[in-house]
C-alpha positions as CSV (number, residue, x, y, z in Angstrom):
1,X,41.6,-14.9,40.0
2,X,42.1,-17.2,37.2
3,X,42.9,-16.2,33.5
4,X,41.9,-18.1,30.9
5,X,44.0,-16.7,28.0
6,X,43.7,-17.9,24.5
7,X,45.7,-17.7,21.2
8,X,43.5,-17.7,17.8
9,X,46.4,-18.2,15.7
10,X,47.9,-21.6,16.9
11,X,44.1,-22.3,17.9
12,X,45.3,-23.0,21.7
13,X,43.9,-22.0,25.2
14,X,45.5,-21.6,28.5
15,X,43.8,-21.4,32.2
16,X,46.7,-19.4,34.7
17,X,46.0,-18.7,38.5
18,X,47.2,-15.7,39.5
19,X,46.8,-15.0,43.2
20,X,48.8,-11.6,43.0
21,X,46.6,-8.8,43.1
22,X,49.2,-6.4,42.1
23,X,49.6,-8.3,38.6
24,X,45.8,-8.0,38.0
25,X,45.4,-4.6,38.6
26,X,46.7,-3.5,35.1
27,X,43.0,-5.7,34.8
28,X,40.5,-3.5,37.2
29,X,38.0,-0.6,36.4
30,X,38.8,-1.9,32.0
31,X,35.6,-2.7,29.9
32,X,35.0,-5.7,27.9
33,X,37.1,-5.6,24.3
34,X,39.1,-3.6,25.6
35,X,43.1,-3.9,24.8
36,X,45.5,-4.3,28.0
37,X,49.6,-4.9,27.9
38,X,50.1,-7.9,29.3
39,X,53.8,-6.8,30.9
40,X,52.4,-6.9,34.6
41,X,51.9,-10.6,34.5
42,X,55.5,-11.9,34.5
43,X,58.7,-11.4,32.5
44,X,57.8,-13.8,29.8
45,X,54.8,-11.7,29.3
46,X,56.8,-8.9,27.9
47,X,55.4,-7.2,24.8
48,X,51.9,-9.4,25.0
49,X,49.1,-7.0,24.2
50,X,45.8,-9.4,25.5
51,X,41.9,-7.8,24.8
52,X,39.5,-8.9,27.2
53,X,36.5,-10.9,26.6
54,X,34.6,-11.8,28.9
55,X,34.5,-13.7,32.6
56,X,32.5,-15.0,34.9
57,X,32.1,-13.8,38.6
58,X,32.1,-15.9,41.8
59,X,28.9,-17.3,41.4
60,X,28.8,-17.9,37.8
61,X,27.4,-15.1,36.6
62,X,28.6,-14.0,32.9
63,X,30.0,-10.7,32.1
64,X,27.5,-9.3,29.2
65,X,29.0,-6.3,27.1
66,X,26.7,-2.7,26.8
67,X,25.9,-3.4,30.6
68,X,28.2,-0.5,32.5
69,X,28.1,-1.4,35.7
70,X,30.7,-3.6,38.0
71,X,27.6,-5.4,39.8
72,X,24.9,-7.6,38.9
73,X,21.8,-6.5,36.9
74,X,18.2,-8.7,36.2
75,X,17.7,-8.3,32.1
76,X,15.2,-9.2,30.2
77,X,17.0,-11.3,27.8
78,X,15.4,-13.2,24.2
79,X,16.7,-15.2,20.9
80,X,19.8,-12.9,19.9
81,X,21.5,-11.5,22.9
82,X,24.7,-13.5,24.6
83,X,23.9,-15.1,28.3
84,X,21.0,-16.9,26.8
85,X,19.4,-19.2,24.9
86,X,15.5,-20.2,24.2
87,X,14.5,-23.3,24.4
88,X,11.0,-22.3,22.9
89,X,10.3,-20.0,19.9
90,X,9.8,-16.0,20.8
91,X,10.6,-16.8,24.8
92,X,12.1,-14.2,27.1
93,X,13.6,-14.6,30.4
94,X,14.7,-12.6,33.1
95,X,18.3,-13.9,33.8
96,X,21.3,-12.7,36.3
97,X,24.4,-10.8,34.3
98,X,27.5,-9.1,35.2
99,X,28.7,-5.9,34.2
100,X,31.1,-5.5,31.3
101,X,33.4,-3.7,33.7
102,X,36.7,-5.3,35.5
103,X,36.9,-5.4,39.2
104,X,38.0,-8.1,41.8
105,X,35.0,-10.3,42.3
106,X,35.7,-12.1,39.3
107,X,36.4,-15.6,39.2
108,X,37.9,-16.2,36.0
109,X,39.1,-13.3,33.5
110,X,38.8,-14.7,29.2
111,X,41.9,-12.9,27.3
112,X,42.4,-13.1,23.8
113,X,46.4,-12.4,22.9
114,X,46.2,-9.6,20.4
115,X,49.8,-9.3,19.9
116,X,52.6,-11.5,20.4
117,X,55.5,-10.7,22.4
118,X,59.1,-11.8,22.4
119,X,59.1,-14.7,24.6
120,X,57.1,-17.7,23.7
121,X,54.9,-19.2,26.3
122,X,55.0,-23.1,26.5
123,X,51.3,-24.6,26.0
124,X,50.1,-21.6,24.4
125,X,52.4,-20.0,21.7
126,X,54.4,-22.8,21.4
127,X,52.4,-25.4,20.2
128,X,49.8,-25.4,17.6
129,X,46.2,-27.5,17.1
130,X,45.5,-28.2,13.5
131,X,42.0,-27.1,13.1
132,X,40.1,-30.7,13.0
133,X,37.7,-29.2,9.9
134,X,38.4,-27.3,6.5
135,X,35.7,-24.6,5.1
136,X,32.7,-26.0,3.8
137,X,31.9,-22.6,1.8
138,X,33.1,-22.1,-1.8
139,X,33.8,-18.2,-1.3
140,X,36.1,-19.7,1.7
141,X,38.1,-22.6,0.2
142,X,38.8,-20.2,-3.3
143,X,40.3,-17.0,0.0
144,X,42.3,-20.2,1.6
145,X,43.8,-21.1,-1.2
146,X,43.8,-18.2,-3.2
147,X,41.9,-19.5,-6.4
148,X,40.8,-17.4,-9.4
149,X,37.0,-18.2,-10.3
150,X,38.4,-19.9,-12.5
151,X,39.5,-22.5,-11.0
152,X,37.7,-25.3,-10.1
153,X,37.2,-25.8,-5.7
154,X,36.2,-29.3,-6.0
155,X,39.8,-30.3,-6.3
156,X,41.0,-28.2,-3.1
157,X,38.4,-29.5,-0.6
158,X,39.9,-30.2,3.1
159,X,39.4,-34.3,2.7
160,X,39.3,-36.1,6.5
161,X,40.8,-39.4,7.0
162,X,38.9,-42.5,8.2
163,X,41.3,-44.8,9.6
164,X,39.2,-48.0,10.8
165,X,41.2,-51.5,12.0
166,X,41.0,-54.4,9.4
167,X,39.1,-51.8,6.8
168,X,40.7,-49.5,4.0
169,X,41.8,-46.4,4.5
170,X,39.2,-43.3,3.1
171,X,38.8,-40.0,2.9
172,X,35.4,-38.0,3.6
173,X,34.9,-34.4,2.0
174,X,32.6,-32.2,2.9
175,X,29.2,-31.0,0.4
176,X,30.8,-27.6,-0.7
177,X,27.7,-24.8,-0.1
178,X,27.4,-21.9,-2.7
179,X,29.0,-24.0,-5.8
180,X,28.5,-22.2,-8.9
181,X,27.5,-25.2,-11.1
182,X,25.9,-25.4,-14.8
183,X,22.6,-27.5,-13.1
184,X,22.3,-24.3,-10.3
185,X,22.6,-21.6,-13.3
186,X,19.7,-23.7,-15.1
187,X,17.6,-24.0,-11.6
188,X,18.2,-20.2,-11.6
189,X,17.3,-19.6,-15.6
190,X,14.3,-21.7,-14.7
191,X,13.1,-19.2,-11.7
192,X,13.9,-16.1,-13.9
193,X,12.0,-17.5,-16.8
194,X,9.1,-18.6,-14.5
195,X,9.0,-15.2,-13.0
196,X,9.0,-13.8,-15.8
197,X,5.9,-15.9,-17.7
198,X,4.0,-14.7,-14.2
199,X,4.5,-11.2,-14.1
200,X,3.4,-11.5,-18.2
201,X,0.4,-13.8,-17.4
202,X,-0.7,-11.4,-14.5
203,X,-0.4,-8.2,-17.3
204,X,-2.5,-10.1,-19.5
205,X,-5.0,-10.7,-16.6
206,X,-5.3,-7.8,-15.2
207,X,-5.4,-6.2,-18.8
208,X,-8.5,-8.6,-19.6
209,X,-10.4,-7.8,-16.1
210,X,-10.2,-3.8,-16.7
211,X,-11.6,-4.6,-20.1
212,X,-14.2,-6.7,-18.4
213,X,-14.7,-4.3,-16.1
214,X,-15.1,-1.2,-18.5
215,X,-18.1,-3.2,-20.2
216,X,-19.8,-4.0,-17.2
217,X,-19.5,-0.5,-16.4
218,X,-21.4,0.5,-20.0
219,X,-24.1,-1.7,-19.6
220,X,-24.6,-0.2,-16.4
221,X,-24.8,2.7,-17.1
222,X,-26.8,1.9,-20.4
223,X,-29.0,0.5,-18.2
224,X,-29.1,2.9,-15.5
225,X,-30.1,5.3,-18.3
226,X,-32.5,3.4,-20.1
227,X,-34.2,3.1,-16.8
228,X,-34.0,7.1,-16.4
229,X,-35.9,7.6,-19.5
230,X,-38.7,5.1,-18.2
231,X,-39.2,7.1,-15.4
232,X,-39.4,10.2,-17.3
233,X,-41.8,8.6,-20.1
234,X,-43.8,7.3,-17.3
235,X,-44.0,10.8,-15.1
236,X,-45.0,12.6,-18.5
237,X,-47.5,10.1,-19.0
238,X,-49.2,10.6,-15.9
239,X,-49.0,14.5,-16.3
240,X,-50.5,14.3,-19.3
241,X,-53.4,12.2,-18.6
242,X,-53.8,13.6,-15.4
243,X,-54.2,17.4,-17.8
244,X,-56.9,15.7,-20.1
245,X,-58.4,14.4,-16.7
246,X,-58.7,18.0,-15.3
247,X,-59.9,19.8,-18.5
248,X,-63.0,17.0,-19.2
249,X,-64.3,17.9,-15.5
């Protein structure tokens, strides 16, 4: 089985065969994310504490967390889970995933080194790779340099060199996202003032339609009535003539 161990702090990654099975059984029957001394893997290994995550089987199936279960399950997978990615918007597929449990039909083991031990171990702990970008958000450059609000990012920026041949040297800088400048608090003035002269207009609209409303509803009713009394005149009318009519016979 091959481990493919990595080291967040010096940003570097190691693949090791290991053809021992005694060594890997500290390994078997342990979930995903789960954190596992390193000691059985050899003497330089002493004090490593390594959590696993992830692998792939022999046929290239990947280990998905949640699934407990050393075999090989069919899942219904969409946008969102891990082992998949849509190529069209809102499409599902059935795909082939491993288990989030440890056994011996694993090709290649991922372990993250939690801890460091005494020993360093050449390629991986010995060695660091400068990370080839800086942060792009404000929030991040003011935590990696520990700025006050105060102060202003622009001038802390991560620069990248350009080096060409025959041309002068430059630096590139990245467009900071989330600045806090005086042309976004205006932009954001703007849609609080704008919100504000709609949720008045829309008072002063709805205020006007219930009056509108309220009038209609009089002359209805006004009318409704007058056409009441009509009736009534008319009916008595009839009675009356109707009386006369029957009295003259």
């Amino acid at each position: 089985m091959k481990l493919n161990i990595s080291f967040p702090a010096t940003g570097c990654q190691k693949l090791i065969e290991v053809d021992d099975e005694r060594k890997l059984r500290t390994f078997y029957e342990k979930r995903m994310a789960t954190e596992v001394a390193a000691d059985s893997l050899g003497e330089e290994w002493k004090g490593y504490v390594v959590r696993i995550s992830g692998g792939n089987d022999k046929q290239g199936f990947p280990m998905k967390q949640g699934v407990l279960t050393h075999g090989r399950v069919r899942l219904l997978l969409s946008k969102g889970h891990s082992c998949y990615r849509p190529r069209r918007t809102g499409e599902r597929k059935r795909k082939s995933v491993r288990g989030c449990i440890v056994d011996a039909n694993l090709s290649v083991l991922n372990l993250v080194i939690v801890k460091k031990g005494e020993k360093d171990i050449p390629g991986l702990t010995d060695t660091t790779v400068p990370r080839r970008l800086g942060p792009k958000r404000a929030s991040r450059i003011r935590k990696l340099f520990n700025l006050s609000k105060e102060d202003d990012v622009r001038q802390y920026v991560v620069r990248k060199p350009l080096n060409k041949e025959g041309k002068k040297p430059r630096t590139k800088a990245p467009k900071i996202q989330r600045l806090v400048t005086p042309r976004v608090l205006q932009h954001k003035r703007r849609r609080i003032a704008l919100k504000k002269q709609r949720t008045q207009k829309n008072k002063e609209e709805a205020a006007e339609y219930a009056k509108l409303l309220a009038k209609r509803m009089k002359e209805a009713k006004e009318k409704r009535q007058e056409q009441i009394a009509k009736r009534r005149r008319l009916s008595s009318l009839r009675a009356s003539t109707s009386k006369s009519e029957s009295s003259q016979k």
